[in-house]
Phi, psi and omega in degrees: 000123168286151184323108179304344183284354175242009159289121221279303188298336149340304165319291149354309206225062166208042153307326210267358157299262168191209182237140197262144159235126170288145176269131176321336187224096190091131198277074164227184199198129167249196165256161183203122156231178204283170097345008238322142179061030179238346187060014154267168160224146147254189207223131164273167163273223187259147149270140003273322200219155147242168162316137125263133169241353169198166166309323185278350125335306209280307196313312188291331186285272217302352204233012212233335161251019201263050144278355193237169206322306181195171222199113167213121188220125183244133168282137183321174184292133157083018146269145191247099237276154181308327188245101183261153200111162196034292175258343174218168218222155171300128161241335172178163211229107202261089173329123186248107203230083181275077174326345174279344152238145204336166205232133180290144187284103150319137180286175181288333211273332175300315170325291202279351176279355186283286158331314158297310164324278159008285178291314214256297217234166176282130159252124201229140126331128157248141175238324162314146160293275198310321158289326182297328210287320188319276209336315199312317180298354188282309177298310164317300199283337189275337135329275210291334197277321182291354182050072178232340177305132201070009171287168174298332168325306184312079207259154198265174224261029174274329168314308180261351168269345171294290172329302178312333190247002194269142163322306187272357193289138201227104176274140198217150182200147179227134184232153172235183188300347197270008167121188169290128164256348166192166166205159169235170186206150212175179186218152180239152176194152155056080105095015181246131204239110190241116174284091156313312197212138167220126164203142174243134187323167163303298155310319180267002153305295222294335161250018158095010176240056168289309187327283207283016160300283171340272190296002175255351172296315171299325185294320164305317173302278207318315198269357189251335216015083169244126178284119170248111214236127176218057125083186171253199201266133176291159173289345186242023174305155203266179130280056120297299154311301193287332153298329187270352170295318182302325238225012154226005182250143162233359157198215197200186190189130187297121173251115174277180162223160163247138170232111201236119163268125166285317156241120164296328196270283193299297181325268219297335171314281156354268222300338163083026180083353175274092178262087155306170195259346179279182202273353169251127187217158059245156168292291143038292173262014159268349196285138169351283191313325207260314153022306199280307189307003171134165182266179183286018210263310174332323158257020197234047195319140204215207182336136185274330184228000000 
């Protein structure tokens, strides 16, 4: 089964993103977006990642857009681009749970918070489109509490009606009488279970059940023998995060970027002589004028939670 992330209609329901365009010559598709105040646009790839299948992806990202101003595209996980250097760069190490290797040790304190679930509440597959859509409220309140709501995150709800309706799209929920305490959402494909979206009620922090999502998801890999990928850390993740990504993973798996300038000349104009020195890019939308499109989690797609 091919990547769904490289699908146009996929696309579709990453407005809040940008607007998808087929490259004049090969059937890949990025996002395009304005500039402000300037009448150029650039271009992002898919959230979270695209496919590469071949050297002649790579050819069509670089040769396939260059109207537009500059092209930032993260590859799937554990591809290792042929050429290192110049337009790609190491960008993060993506959490893993391959069932096919010893399964991570859990702590007692991990034990017994799986167990308190356990006794109280479920963990189910949802297969309706109307219940999977019910989630959507899960996702919202876990927006407002992080004050993330209109961030790129903030994905519109064509998005979570695409997953819902899609063939590979796969929804999980753990409920107890008092109704869902948490869910998750994902696509399955090429022997990969890719978690998208994880968020839990106000009620279900307090008991915890992301724990038995987490451990009912594995199980579910396991029993599929599906590679469960729940993505990397956003630059602006807690160690907090990263301990409970960690504390489910058993290995990992290297994400790059491609960062590609098209006018050189243009680019650093855009950029008003302010090039930053971190990793993000294009600098352009870090600079003072530009601050309102967004922080680098906009031009940097990182992590599904």
């Amino acid at each position: 089964m091919t990547c769904p992330f490289n699908d146009i209609a996929y696309l579709s329901g990453l407005s809040n993103i940008g607007t998808p365009e087929m490259a004049e010559h090969g059937a890949l598709a990025v996002l395009k977006r304005a500039v402000r105040g300037s009448g150029h646009y650039d271009g992002v790839g898919p959230w979270p990642y695209l496919w590469v299948e071949s050297p002649r992806d790579l050819e069509v990202l670089r040769e396939g857009f260059r109207h537009l101003v500059t092209l930032t595209v993260v590859t799937q996980p554990g591809y290792v681009h042929p050429v290192q250097g110049g337009d790609t760069s190491f960008l993060k190490h993506h959490f893993v749970y391959d069932p096919a290797l010893p399964a991570p040790v859990m702590s007692r304190r991990t034990r017994t918070r799986i167990a308190r679930c356990e006794a109280r509440a479920t963990f189910r597959p949802i297969t309706d489109v109307g219940r999977r859509m019910a989630c959507l409220a899960l996702y919202r309140r876990l927006l407002q509490r992080r004050g993330l709501t209109g961030c790129y995150v903030d994905f519109p709800d064509d998005h979570f009606q695409g997953l819902a309706s899609l063939e590979a799209g796969v929804f999980f929920e753990v409920v107890d009488a008092d109704g869902p305490g948490a869910f998750s959402c994902g696509v399955v494909f090429n022997g990969i279970l890719q978690v998208l979206h994880m968020a839990s009620s106000d009620e279900g922090l307090r008991w915890d059940a992301s724990y038995l999502l987490m451990k009912g998801m594995q199980e579910h890999a396991r029993s599929n023998r599906l590679r469960l990928m729940t993505g990397g850390m956003p630059d602006t993740g807690s160690p907090g995060l990263r301990q409970f990504k960690r504390k489910w993973a058993n290995t990992h798996e290297p994400v790059y970027i491609m960062k590609i300038i098209n006018d050189a000349a243009l680019y650093h104009g855009l950029c008003n002589g302010v090039l930053r020195s971190s990793r993000y890019f294009p600098g352009y939308r870090a600079t003072a004028g530009l601050a309102a499109m967004g922080g680098p989690d906009a031009s940097l797609p990182g992590g599904p939670f």
